[in-house]
C-alpha positions as CSV (number, residue, x, y, z in Angstrom):
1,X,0.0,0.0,0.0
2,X,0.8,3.6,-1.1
3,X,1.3,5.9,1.9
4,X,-1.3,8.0,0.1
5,X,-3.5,5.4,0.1
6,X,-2.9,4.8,3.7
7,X,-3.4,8.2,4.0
8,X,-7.0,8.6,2.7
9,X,-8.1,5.5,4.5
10,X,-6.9,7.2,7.7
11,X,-9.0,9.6,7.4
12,X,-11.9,7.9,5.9
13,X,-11.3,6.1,9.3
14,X,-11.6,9.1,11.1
15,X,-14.8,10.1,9.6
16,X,-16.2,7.2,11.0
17,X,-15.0,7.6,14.2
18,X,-16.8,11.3,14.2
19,X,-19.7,9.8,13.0
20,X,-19.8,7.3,15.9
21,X,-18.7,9.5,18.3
22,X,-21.6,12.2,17.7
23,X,-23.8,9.6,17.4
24,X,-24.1,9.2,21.7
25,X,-25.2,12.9,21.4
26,X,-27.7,11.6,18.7
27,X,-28.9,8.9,20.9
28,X,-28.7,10.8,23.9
29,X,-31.1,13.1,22.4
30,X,-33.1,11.0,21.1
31,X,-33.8,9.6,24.7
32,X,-36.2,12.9,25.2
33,X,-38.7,12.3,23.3
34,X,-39.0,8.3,22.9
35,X,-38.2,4.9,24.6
36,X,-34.4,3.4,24.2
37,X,-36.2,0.3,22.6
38,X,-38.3,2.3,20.0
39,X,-35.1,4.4,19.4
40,X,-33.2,1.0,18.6
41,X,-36.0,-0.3,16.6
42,X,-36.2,2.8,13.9
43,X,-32.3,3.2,14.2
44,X,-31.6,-0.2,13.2
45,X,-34.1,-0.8,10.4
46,X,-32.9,2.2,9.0
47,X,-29.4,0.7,9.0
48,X,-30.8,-2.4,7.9
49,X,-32.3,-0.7,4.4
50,X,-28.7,1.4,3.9
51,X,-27.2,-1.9,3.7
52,X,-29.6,-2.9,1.6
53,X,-29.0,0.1,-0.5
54,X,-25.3,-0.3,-0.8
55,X,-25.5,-4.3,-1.5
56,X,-27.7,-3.0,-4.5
57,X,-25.6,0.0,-5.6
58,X,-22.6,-2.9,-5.6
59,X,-24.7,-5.4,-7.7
60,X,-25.5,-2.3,-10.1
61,X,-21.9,-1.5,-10.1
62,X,-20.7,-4.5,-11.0
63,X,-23.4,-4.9,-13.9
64,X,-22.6,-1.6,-15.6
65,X,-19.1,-0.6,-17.0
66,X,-16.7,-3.1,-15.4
67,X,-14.6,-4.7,-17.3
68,X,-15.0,-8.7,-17.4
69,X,-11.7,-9.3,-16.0
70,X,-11.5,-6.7,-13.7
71,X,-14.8,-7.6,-12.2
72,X,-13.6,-8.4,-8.4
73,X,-11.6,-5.1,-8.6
74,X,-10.6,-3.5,-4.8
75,X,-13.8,-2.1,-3.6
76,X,-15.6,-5.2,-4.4
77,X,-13.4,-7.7,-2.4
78,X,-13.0,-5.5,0.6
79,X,-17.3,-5.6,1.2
80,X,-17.6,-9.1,-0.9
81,X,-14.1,-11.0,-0.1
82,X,-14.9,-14.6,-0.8
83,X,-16.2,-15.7,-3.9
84,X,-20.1,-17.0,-3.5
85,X,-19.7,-20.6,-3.8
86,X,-17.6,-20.5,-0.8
87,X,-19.8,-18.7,1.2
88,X,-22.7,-19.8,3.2
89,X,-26.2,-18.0,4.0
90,X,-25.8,-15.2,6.6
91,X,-29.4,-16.1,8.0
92,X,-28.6,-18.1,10.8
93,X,-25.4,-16.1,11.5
94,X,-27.4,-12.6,11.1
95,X,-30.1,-14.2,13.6
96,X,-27.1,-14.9,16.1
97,X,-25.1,-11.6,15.8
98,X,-28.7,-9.9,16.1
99,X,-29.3,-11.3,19.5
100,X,-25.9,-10.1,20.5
101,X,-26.3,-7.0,19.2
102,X,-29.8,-6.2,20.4
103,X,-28.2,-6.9,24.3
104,X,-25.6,-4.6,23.7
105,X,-27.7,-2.4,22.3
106,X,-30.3,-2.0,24.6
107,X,-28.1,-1.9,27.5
108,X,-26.4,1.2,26.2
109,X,-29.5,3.1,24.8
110,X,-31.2,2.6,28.3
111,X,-27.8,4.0,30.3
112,X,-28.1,6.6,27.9
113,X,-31.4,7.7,29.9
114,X,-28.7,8.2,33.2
115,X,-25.5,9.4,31.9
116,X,-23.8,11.8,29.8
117,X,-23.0,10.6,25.7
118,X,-19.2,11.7,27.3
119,X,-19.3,8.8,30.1
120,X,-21.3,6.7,27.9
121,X,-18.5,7.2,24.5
122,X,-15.8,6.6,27.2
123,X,-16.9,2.9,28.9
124,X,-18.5,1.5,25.6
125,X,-14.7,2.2,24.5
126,X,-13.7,-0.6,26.5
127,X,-14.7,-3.3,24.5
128,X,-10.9,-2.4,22.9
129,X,-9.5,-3.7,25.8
130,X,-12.5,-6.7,26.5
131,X,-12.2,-7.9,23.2
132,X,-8.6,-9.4,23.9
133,X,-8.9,-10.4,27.2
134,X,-11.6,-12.3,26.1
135,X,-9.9,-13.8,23.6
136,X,-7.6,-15.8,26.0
137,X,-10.4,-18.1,27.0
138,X,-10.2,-19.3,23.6
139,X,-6.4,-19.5,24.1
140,X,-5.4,-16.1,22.3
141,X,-2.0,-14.7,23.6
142,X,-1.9,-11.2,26.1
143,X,1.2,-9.6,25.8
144,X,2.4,-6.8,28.3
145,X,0.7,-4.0,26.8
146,X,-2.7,-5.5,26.8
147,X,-2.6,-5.9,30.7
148,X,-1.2,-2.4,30.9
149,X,-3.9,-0.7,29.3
150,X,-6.7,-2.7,30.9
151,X,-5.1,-1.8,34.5
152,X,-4.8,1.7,33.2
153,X,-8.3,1.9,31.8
154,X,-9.8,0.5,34.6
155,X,-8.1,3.3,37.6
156,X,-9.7,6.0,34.5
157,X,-12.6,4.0,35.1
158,X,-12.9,4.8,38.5
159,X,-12.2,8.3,38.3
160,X,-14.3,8.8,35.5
161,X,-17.7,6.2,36.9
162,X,-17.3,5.8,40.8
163,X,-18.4,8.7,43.5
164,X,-15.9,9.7,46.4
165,X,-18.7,7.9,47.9
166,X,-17.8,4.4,46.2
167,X,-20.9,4.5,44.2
168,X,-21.4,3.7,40.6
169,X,-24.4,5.6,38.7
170,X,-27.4,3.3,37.1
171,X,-26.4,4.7,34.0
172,X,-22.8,4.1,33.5
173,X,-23.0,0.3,35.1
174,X,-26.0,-0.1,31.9
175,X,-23.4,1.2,29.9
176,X,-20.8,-0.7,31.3
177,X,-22.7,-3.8,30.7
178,X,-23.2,-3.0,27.3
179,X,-20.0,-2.6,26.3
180,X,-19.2,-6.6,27.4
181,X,-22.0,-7.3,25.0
182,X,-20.2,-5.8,22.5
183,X,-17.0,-7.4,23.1
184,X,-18.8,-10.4,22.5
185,X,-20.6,-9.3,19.6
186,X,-16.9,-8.4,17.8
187,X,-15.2,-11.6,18.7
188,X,-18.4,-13.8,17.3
189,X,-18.6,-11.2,14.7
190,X,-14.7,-11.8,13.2
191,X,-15.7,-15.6,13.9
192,X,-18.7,-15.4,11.4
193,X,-18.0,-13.0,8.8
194,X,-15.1,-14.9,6.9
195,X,-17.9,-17.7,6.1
196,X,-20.5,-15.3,4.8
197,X,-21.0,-11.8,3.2
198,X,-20.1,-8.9,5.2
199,X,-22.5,-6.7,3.9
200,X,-25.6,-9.3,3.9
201,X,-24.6,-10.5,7.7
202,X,-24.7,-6.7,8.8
203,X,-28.3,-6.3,6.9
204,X,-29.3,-9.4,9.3
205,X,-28.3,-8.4,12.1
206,X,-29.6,-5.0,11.9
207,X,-33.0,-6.2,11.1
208,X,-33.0,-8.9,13.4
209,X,-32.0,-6.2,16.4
210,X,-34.6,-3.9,14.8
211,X,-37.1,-6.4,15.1
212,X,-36.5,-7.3,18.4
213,X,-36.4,-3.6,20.2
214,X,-40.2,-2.8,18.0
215,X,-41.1,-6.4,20.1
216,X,-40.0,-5.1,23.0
217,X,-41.6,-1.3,22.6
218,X,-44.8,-2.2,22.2
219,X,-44.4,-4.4,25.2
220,X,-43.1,-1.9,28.2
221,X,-43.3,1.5,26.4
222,X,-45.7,3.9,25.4
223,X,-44.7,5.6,22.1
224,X,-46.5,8.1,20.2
225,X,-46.1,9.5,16.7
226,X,-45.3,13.0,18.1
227,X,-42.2,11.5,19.9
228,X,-40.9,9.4,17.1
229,X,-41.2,12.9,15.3
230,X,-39.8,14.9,17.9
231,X,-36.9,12.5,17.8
232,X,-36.5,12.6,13.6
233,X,-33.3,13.6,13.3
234,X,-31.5,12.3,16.3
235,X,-33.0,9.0,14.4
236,X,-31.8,9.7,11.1
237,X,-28.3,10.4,12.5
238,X,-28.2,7.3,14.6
239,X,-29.5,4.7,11.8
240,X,-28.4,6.7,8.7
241,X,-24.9,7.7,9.2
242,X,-23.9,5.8,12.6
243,X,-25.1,2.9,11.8
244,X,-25.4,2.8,7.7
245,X,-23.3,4.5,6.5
246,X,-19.7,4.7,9.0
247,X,-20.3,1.0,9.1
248,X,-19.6,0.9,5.1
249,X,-16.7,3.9,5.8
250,X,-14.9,1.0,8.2
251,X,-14.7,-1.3,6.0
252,X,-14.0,0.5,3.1
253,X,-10.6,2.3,5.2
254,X,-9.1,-0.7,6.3
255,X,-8.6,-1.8,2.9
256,X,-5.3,0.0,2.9
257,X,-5.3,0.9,6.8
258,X,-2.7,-0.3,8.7
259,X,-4.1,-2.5,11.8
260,X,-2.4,-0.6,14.4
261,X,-3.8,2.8,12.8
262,X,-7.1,1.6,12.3
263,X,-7.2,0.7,15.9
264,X,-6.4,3.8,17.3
265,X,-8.3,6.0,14.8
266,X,-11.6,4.0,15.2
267,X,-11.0,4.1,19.2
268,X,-11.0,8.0,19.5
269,X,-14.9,7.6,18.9
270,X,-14.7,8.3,23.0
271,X,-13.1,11.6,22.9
272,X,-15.6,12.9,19.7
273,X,-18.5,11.3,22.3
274,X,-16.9,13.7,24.9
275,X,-16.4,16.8,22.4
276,X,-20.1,16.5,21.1
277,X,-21.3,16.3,24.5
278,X,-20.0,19.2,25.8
279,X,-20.1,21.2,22.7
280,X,-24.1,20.5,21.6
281,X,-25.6,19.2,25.2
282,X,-23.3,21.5,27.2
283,X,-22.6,18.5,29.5
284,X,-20.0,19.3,32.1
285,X,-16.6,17.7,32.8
286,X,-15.2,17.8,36.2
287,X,-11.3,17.4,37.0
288,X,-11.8,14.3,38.0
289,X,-14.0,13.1,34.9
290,X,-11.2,14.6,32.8
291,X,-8.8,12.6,34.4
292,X,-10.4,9.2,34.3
293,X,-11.2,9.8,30.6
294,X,-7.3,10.9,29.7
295,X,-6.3,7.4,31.7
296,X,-9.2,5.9,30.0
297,X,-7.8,6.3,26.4
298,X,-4.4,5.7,27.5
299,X,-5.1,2.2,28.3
300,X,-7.4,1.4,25.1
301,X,-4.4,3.1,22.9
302,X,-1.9,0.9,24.8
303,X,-3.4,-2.3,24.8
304,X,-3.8,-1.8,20.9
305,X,-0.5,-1.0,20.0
306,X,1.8,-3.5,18.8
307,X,-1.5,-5.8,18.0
308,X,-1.0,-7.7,15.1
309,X,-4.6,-8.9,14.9
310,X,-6.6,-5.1,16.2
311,X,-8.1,-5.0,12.7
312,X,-9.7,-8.2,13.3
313,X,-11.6,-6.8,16.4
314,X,-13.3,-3.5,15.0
315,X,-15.0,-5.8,12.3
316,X,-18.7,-4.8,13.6
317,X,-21.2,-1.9,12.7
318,X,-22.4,0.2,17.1
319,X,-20.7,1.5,18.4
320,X,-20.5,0.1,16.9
321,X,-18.6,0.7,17.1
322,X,-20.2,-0.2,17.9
323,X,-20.8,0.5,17.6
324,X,-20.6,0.1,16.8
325,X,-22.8,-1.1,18.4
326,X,-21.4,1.0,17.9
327,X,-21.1,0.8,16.5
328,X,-22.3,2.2,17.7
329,X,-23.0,0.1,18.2
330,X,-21.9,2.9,18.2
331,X,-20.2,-1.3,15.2
């Protein structure tokens, strides 16, 4: 790879990482006007149809002007890498990766409701660190700097979550819980995705967690048409761009992203979580916040670098990153 090219990824990267980190403002305003399940529901079908949108503009693509032998140029095997006849149907996957994601979801959309899109950007950030360390119970090597970071991330932790008093707010344990959901959801999710299409398993998924969080509404909340309109474009943003469209921006920069840069672009989602806060929500940040989200990041940048295999745990959509999850979520 050209260091131009690594270049542009980078900050194609970075865009998704603003995307995802303005998204917990998104959600956090969202969280005024309508249920965290309803809010999950719309979000996620939303992100469901962009998928479907770019799986058709690809098929279109590949239709029109491509040359025969040039047909499986670079775009198409970064969001297609396997050819079909090696690839089995993402239903079943989807359906799994759904139920994993809907947890995770939902845990962090109701903390949401308690705590500031800063705190919430910051502890959903430790899936980084979970990711790995779960990845020794399946016998995966942790080398110095993983244990490091996680120590280091976890005294932020403190200073950022826990009172003088020793208490921990509802909101940031929800959020805290969602964030091992996550973990989860990436290790399964770089598990699955080499057997199917990455594009089709995220459509899944999305739909599946969609479905699931409309279930759920009509059960234990009380949602009304003005609220889902109130809540429009806190909606938009959060199933559009976070979880549509910076899914596609992922994997389209680590094509030519190195996996050590990738990990540390995609990972500053937290401190665009806190900028947005503060900037739009005019959320405060006291010394002592500050200073458990500086140790925070320190320990998520440190357990990443010098990891060979980082790339293969930001493969999801929610925030997330994750997520997305989150990927957003935040994948």
């Amino acid at each position: 790879m050209t260091r131009k090219s690594t270049f542009r990824s980078d900050l194609i990267l970075m865009l998704a990482a603003i995307i995802w980190g303005f998204a917990f403002v998104a959600q956090r305003m969202g969280m005024e006007h309508i249920g965290p399940f309803m809010f999950n529901a719309i979000r996620f079908a939303l992100g469901a149809l962009v998928m479907v949108a770019v799986m058709k503009g690809m098929e279109a693509w590949r239709r029109g002007g491509v040359e025969a032998g040039n047909r499986r140029s670079s775009e198409s095997v970064v969001l297609d890498e396997r050819p079909t006849a090696d690839r089995r149907p993402p239903t079943v996957y989807g359906i799994l990766l759904g139920l994993i994601l809907f947890a995770g979801a939902t845990f962090q959309q109701a903390g949401l409701v308690y705590t500031t899109a800063g705190n919430a950007g910051f502890i959903t950030g430790l899936y980084v660190i979970l990711v790995p360390v779960f990845g020794i119970l399946s016998g995966q090597k942790a080398g110095v700097n993983l244990w490091g970071g996680a120590i280091i991330a976890t005294v932020g932790l403190y200073f950022l979550s826990v009172t003088e008093g020793l208490t921990i707010s509802k909101g940031d344990l929800l959020v805290l819980t969602g964030a091992v959901f996550w973990a989860i959801h990436v290790l399964y999710t770089g598990w699955l995705s080499p057997k199917t299409s990455a594009l089709k398993l995220a459509a899944v998924q999305y739909a599946v967690c969609g479905a699931l969080s409309l279930i759920s509404s009509l059960i234990v909340e009380n949602t009304t048409l003005t609220g889902i309109y109130e809540a429009a474009i806190p909606l938009l943003y959060g199933g559009l761009l976070s979880v549509g469209v910076a899914f596609t921006l992922q994997i389209v920069g680590q094509k030519n992203a190195p996996p050590a840069h990738a990990a540390i672009i995609l990972s500053l989602e937290a401190v665009f979580a806190i900028i947005g806060g503060v900037l739009i929500l005019s959320e405060t940040m006291t010394s002592r916040k500050w200073l458990g989200c500086s140790l925070m990041l320190a320990g998520m940048l440190l357990a990443q670098i010098g990891r060979r295999s980082a790339v293969n745990s930001q493969q999801s959509a929610v925030s997330s990153q994750q997520s997305t999850i989150n990927s957003n979520t935040t994948l």
